[in-house]
C-alpha positions in Angstrom: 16.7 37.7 -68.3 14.7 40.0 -70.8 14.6 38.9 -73.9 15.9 36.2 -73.9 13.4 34.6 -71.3 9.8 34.6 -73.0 12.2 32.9 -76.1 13.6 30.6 -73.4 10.5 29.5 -71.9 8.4 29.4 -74.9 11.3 28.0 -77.5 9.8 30.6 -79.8 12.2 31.6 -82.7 12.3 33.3 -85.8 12.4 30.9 -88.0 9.7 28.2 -88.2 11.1 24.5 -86.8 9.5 21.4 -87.6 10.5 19.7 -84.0 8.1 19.1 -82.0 8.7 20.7 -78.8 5.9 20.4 -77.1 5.9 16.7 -77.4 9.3 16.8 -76.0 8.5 19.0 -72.7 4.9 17.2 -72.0 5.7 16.0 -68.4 4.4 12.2 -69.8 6.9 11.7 -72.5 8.7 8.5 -72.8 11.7 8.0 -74.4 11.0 4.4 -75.0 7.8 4.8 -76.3 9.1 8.0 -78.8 12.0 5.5 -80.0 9.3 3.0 -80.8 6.8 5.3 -82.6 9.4 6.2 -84.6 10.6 3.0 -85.7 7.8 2.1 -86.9 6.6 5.1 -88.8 9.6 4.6 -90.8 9.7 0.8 -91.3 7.1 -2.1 -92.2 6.4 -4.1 -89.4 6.5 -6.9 -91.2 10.2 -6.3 -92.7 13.0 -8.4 -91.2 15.4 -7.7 -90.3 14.1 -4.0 -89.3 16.2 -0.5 -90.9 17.3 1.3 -87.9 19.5 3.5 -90.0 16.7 5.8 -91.4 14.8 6.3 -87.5 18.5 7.0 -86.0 19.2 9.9 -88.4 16.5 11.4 -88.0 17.3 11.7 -84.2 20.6 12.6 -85.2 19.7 15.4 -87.3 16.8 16.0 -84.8 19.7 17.0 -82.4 21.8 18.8 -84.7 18.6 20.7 -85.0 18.2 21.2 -81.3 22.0 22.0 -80.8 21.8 25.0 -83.6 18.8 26.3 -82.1 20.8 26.6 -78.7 23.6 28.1 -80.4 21.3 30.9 -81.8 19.3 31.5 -78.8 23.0 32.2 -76.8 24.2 34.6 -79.3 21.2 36.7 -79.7 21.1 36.6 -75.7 24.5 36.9 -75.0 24.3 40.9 -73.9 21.2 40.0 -71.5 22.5 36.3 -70.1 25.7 39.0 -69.4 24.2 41.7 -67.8 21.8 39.4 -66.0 24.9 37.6 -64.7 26.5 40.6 -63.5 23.5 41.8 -61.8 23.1 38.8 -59.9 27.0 38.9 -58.9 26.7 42.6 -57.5 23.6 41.7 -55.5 25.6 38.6 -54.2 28.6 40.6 -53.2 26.3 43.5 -51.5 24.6 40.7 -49.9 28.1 39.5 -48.5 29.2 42.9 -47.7 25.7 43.1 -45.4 26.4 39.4 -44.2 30.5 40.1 -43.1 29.1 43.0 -41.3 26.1 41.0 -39.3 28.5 38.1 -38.7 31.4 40.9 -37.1 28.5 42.0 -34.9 27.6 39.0 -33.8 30.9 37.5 -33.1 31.5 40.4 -31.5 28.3 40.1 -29.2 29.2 36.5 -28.3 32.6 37.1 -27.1 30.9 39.8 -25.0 28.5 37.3 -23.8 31.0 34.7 -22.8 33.1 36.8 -21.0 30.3 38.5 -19.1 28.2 35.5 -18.5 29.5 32.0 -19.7 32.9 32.6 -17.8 30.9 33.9 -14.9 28.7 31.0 -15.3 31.6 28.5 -15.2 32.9 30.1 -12.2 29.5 30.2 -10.5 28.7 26.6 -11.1 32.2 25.8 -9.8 31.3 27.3 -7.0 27.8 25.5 -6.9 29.2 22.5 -6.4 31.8 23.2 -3.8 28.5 25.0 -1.7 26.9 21.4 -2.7 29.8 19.5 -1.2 30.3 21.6 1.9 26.4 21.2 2.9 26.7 17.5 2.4 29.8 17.4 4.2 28.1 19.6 7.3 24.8 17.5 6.8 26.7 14.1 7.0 28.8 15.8 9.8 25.6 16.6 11.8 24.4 13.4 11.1 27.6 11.6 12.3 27.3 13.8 15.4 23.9 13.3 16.1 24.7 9.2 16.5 28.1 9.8 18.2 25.6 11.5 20.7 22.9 9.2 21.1 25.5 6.4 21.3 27.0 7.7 24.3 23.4 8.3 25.8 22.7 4.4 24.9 25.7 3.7 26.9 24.7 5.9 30.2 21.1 4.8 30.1 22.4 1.2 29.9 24.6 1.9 32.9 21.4 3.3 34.7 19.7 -0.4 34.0 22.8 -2.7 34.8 24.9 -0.2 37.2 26.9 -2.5 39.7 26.4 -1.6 43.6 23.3 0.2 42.6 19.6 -0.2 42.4 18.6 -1.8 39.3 16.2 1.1 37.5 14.0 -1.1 35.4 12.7 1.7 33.3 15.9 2.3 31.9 15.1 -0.3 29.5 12.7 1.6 28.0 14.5 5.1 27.6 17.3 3.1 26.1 14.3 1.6 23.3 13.2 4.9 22.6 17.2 6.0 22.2 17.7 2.8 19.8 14.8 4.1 18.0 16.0 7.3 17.2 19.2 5.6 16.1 17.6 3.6 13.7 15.7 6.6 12.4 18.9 7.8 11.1 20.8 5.1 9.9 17.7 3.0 8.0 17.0 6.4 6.4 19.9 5.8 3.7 18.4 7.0 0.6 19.7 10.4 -1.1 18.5 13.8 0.9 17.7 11.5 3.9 19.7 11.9 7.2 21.4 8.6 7.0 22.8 8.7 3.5 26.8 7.9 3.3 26.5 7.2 7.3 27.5 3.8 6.2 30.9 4.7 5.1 32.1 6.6 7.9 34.7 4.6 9.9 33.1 6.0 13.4 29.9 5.0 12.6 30.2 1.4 11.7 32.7 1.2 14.8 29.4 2.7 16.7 27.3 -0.2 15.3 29.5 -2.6 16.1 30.9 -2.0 19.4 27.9 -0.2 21.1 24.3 -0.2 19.3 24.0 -3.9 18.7 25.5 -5.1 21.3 23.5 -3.0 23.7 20.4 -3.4 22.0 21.1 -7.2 22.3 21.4 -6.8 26.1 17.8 -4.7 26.3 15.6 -7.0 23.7 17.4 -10.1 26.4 16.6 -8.0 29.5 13.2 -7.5 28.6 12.7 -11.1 27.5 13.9 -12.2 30.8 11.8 -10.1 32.6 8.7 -11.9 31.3 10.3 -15.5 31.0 10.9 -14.8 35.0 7.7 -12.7 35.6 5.5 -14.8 38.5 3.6 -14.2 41.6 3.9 -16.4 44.6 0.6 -16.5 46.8 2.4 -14.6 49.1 3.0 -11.7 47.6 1.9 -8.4 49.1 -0.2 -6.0 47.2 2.8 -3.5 46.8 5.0 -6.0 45.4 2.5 -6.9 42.9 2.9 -3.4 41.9 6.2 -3.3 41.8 6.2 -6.2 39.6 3.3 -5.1 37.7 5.5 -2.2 36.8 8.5 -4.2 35.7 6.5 -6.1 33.2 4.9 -2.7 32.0 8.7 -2.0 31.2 9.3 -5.4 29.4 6.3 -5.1 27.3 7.0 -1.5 26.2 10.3 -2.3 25.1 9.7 -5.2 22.9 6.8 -3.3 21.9 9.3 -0.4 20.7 11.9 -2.7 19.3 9.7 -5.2 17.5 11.5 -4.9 13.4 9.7 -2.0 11.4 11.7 -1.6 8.4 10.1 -2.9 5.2 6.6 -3.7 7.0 3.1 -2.4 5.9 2.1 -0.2 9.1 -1.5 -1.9 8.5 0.1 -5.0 8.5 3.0 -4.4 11.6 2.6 -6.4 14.6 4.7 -6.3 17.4 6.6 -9.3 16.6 9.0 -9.3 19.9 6.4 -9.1 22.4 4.4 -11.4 20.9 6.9 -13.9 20.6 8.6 -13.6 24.5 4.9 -13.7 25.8 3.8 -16.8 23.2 7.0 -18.4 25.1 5.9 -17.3 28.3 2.6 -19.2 28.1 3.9 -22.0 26.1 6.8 -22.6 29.0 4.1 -22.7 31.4 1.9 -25.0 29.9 4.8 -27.3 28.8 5.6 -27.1 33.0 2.1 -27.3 34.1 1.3 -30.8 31.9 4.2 -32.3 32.7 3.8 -31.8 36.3 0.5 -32.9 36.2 1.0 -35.6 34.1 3.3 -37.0 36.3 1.2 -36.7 39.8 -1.8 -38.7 38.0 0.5 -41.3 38.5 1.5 -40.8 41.7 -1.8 -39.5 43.3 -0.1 -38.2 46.2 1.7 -35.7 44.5 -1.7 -34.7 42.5 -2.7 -31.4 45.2 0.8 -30.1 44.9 1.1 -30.5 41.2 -2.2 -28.8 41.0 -1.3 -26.1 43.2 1.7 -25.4 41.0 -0.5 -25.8 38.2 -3.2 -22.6 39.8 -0.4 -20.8 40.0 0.7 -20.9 36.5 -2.5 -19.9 35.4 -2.8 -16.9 38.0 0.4 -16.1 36.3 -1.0 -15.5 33.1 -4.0 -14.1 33.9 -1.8 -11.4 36.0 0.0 -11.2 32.3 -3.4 -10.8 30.7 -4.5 -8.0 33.4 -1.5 -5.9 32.3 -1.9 -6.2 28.8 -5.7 -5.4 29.0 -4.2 -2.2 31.1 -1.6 -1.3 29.1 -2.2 1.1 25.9 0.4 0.9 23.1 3.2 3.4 23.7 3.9 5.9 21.1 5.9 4.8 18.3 8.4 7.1 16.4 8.9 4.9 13.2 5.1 4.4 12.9 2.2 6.4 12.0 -0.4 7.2 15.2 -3.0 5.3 13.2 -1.0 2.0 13.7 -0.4 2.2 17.1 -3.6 3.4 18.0 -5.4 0.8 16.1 -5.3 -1.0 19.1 -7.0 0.0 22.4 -4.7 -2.5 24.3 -1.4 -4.5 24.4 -3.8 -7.3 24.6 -5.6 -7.8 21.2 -2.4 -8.6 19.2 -1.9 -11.7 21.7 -5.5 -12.6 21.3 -5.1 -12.5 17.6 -2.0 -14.5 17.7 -3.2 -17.3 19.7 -7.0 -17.2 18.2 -8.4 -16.5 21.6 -10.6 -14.2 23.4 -9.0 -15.3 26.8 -5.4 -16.3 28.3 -6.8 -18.3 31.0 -9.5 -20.3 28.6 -6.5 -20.6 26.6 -4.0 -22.1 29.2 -7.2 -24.9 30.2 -8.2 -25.7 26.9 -4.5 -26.5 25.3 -3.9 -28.5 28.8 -6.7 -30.2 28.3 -5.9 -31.2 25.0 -2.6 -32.7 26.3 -3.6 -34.4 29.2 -6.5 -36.4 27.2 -3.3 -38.1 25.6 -1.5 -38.6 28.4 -4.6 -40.2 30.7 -5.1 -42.5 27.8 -1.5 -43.8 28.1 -1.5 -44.6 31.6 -4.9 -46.5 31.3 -3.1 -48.8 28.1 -0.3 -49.6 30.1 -2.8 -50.5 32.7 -1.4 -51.8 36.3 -1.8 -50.7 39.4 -1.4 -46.7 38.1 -4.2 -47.4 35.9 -6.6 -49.1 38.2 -5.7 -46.4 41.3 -6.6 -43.8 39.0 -10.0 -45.2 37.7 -11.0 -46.0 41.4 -10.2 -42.3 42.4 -11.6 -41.3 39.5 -14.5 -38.7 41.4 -12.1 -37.4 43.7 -9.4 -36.7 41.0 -12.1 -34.7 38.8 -13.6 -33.0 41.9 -9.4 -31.7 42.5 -9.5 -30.7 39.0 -12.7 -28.8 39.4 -11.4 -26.6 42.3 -8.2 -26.2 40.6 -9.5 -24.3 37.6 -12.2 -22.3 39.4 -9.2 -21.5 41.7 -6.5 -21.0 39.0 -8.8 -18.8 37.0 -9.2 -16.3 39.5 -6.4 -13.2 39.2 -3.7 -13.3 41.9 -4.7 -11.9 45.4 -2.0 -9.0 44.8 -3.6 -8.1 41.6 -7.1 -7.8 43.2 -8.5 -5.0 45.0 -12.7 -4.1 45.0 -13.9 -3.8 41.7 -11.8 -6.1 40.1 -12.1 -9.0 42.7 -16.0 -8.5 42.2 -15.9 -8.6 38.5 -13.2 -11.3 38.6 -16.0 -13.3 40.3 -18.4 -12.8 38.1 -16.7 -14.2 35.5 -18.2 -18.3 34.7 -15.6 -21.0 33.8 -18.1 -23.7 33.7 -16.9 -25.1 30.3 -13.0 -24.6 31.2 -14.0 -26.7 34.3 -16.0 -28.8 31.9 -13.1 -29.7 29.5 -10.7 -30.0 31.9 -12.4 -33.0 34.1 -13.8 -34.4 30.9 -10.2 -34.6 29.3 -9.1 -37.0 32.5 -12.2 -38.6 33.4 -13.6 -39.2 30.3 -10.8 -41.5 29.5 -10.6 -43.3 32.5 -13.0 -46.1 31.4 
């Protein structure tokens, strides 16, 4: 606006007017507090009731007042509120002239865009994800192959080990571990982008678990578990039979070694739970055999040198057993970092750990001894003639004992050749010897 704006603005007119607008546009103003100001400038406070008539016309006429000067400011401004108002409508319809055009381009550009990229796009991303499903579908494919293969080498190298009208390969037992283990690198490995992920909904391979890998990893964890159930040396065996079954038992250990569970264990914390468990049965089983045999011939002296006899050769059992483990490193495990199975210098240390030991054979005579105290005191409460034969053979029974744990603790003679027989010798059993007549003698009182 023109002139009409500073008279706008400013409510400046003409003629003088007694409102007061400047009261009226103060940002502060109060209509409730007006109203009562002007009340009571025109009636007594005191009055009762109070004349409202005289405050509302003045209100009244205040707007009338108002209302005329609004009339008069629009028709002196008429021409300028006019032009003003055409101005503003040519610059809007410029303005949408300008806009129509931008918008034209624009739509224009975006239907270029999508059909030279969007749609492409589209297309390419449909693409994308039939390239994505192919590669899984080769990946799982290799995957599925890879175990169809290594099944069907489990299932020769098995023959190799249990082959009728052949010579039994013993080692076999350990190529089919290592085989097992690379199946159970792919198929616990089920996470997304791993090797094994969907392997477990595939028809072939769940027939493969099923009908070949558990069965046959059965029959090579109970193979090698019978190999060191079975494993003893008679005196008579020859040095390269001692071999032979040194080697065997290599085998046995190895494989439980390999198969022992991995999945879900700290690698500080693994232990090879198989082994340790066939050779804690070993021991145990000839312990358990060795008391009871012994047991029973302190009742029936006569029968004490060939119960003691049997019982030196359980020990030289497990002292071979102790030999091989001392020489045997741990094998190299695919499913565990180096540092794990390296930890160890020898297949011996996790046995020693397990039973609290430093030694097998101080082992076998110390939990024997612990047995046999009990059983010694049983026969001297039932008392008779047992008891009183025993107590009167009381030296010679100790001195058997005696010979029988310096004997028993020596290694077997196939096991012993030079160096080892010397440092076998050197070796001093006094307090073995020591617990083991004290847990019979002692008692016989």
């Amino acid at each position: 606006m023109t002139s009409a704006e500073p008279q706008a603005s400013g409510i400046e007119l003409d003629e003088p007017s007694y409102i007061d607008y400047e009261a009226f546009l103060s940002p502060d103003f109060s209509p409730t507090a007006f109203a009562n100001t002007l009340v009571v400038s025109t009636n007594n406070p005191n009055d009762t009731p109070l004349d409202l008539s005289t405050p509302l016309s003045r209100v009244l006429f205040d707007a009338q007042e108002v209302d005329s000067h609004i009339d008069v400011l629009t028709t002196r401004s008429a021409v300028p509120l006019l032009e003003f108002t055409q101005t503003q409508n040519q610059a809007s319809k410029r303005i949408v002239s300008e806009l129509d055009t931008q918008l034209k381009s624009l739509n224009d550009s975006y239907k270029q865009l999508e059909k030279e990229v969007i749609d492409k796009h589209a297309e390419a991303d449909e693409v994308r994800h039939v390239a994505l499903r192919l590669w899984e579908t080769l990946r799982l494919g290799r995957s599925v192959g890879r175990c169809l293969q290594l099944g069907r080498q489990l299932e020769l190298q098995h023959s190799e080990l249990n082959g009728p009208g052949t010579k039994v390969d013993h080692e076999a037992i350990v190529r089919c571990s290592y085989t097992i283990l690379s199946l159970r690198e792919v198929l616990d490995n089920k996470a997304p982008g791993e090797e094994g992920h969907g392997l477990d909904k595939v028809h072939a391979i769940r027939a493969l678990q099923d009908s070949v890998i558990i069965p046959l990893e059965r029959s090579v964890r109970e193979t090698a578990e019978k190999i060191v159930r079975e494993f003893y040396i008679p005196a008579n065996m020859t040095f390269s039979q001692g071999e032979e079954a040194r080697a065997k038992l290599e085998y046995a250990f190895t494989t439980l070694y390999l198969l022992s569970p991995t999945s879900g264990i700290n690698p500080e914390r693994w232990a090879p739970r198989l082994l340790l468990t066939a050779l804690d049965t070993f021991i145990r089983s000839s312990l358990q055999t060795s008391i009871t045999s012994l047991s029973r011939s302190l009742g029936q002296l006569p029968s004490l040198d060939r119960a003691l006899s049997e019982v030196t050769l359980k020990c030289q059992n497990v002292i071979a057993v102790e030999m091989i483990l001392r020489e045997s490193k741990p094998p190299n495990h695919p499913l565990l970092p180096v540092s794990t199975t390296h930890k160890q210098p020898s297949l011996i240390q996790p046995l020693l750990a397990h039973l609290e030991t430093g030694s097998l054979a101080s082992y076998f005579w110390r939990t024997m001894a612990g047995s046999l105290a009990t059983r010694v005191q049983d026969i001297v409460h039932r008392g008779g003639v047992v008891a009183r034969t025993l107590k009167s053979n009381k030296a010679n029974v100790g001195d058997a004992i005696r010979q029988a744990v310096l004997k028993g603790s020596q290694p077997p003679a196939a096991f012993t050749t030079g160096k080892k027989k010397e440092k076998a010798a050197e070796v001093n059993w006094d307090r073995e010897v020591a617990v083991m007549v004290g847990s019979v003698t002692n008692n016989l009182r």
